[in-house]
N, C-alpha and C positions, 0 to 999 in steps of 0.2 A: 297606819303602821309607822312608827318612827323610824326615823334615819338608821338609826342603828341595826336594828332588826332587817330593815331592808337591805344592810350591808354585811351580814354575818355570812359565813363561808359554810360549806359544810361541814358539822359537826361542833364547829365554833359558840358557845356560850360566853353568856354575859354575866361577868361575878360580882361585877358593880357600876351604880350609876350616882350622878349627881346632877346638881341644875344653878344656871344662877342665883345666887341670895336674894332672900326679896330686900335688902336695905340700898337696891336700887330702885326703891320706892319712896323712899324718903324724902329727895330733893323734890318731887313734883309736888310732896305729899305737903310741903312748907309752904311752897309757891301756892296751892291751891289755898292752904289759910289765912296768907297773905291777900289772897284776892276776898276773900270772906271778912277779913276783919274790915279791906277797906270798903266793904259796901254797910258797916257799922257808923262810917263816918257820915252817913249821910248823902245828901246828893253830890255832894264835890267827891267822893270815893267811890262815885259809881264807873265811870272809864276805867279808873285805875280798876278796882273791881274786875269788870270783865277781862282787862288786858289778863291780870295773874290768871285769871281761872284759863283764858283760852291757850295761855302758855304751859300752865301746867296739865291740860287735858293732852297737849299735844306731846310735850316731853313723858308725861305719861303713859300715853298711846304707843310711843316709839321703843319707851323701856319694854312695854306690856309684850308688846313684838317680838321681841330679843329674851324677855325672860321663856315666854312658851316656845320659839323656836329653837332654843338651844339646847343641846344634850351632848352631855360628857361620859362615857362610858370605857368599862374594860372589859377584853372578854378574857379566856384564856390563852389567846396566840398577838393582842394588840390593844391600844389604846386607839377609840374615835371618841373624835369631837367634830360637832358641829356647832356653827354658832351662826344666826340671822338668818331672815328669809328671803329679803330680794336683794342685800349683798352677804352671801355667802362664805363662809371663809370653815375650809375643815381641815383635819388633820386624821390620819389613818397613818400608824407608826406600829411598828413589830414592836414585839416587846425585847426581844434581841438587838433593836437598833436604836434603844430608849438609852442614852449617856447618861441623864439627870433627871430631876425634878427638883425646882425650885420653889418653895412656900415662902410670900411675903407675904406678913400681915404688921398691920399699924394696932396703935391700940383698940379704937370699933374692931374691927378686925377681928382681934384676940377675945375680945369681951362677946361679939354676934357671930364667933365664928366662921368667918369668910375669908378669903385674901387671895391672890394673886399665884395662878398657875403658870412656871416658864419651863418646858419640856423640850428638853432638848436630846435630838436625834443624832447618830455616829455623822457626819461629814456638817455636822453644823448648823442644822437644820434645827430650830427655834422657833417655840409658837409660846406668844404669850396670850394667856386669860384673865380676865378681871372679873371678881367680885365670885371667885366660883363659893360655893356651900361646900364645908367642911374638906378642906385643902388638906390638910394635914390627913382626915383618913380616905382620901384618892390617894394619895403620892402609898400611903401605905399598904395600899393594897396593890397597884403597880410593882410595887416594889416586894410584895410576897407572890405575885406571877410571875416575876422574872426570877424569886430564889427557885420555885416550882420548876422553871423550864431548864432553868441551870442544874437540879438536881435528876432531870427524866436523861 
């Protein structure tokens, strides 16, 4: 059962979820071909070689971590986030106590669709996210629960 699920209230429903992008796959994914072309050079590219590979299996491993342990979700009375497994870091925010939502995106970003979640809570209260999937329709639907709650 995920986080979420195991934190919903009574009666409380989930209207949307997202997850990290996978173009936190990328950097290992260079290192690892890096380490492949230098085993093309022969035996002087064989160290080199395994260094890339054992660095990109591990940066790898740690992204791999963080992509399936984290979940971003809304239900109808708040916003959770969880993000990591054995350093933890969540947020659970009312959606009455939600000030903003902030979308950065660079140009990857805009073209793979990812970028940078800053939600910020009434007394200042600020969580930022990197690399979330489709930023722009989270903050949107946030932001059609909180017209919902503003119009009951």
């Amino acid at each position: 059962m995920s986080y979420i699920e195991q934190n919903l209230s009574a009666g409380e429903r989930v209207i949307h979820r997202t997850k990290i992008h996978w173009v936190i796959f990328i950097l290992p994914s260079i290192i690892a071909a890096l380490g492949m072309l230098s085993f093309t050079a022969g035996r002087d590219g064989i160290g080199g070689g395994i260094f890339f590979l054992l660095i990109s299996i591990i940066l790898g491993g740690l992204r791999f971590i963080n992509y399936q342990y984290s979940e971003f979700g809304i239900t109808d009375k708040r916003v959770l986030i969880k993000v990591g497994l054995i350093r933890r870091q969540s947020l659970e925010t009312l959606l009455t106590k939600i000030e903003s939502i902030q979308v950065n995106q660079g140009i990857l970003g805009r073209v793979l669709n990812y970028g940078t979640l800053i939600i910020r809570g009434t007394g200042g209260t600020a969580g930022k996210y990197n690399n979330i999937s489709n930023p722009f329709e989270f903050r949107k639907k946030v932001q059609e629960q909180i017209d919902l709650r503003h119009k009951q």
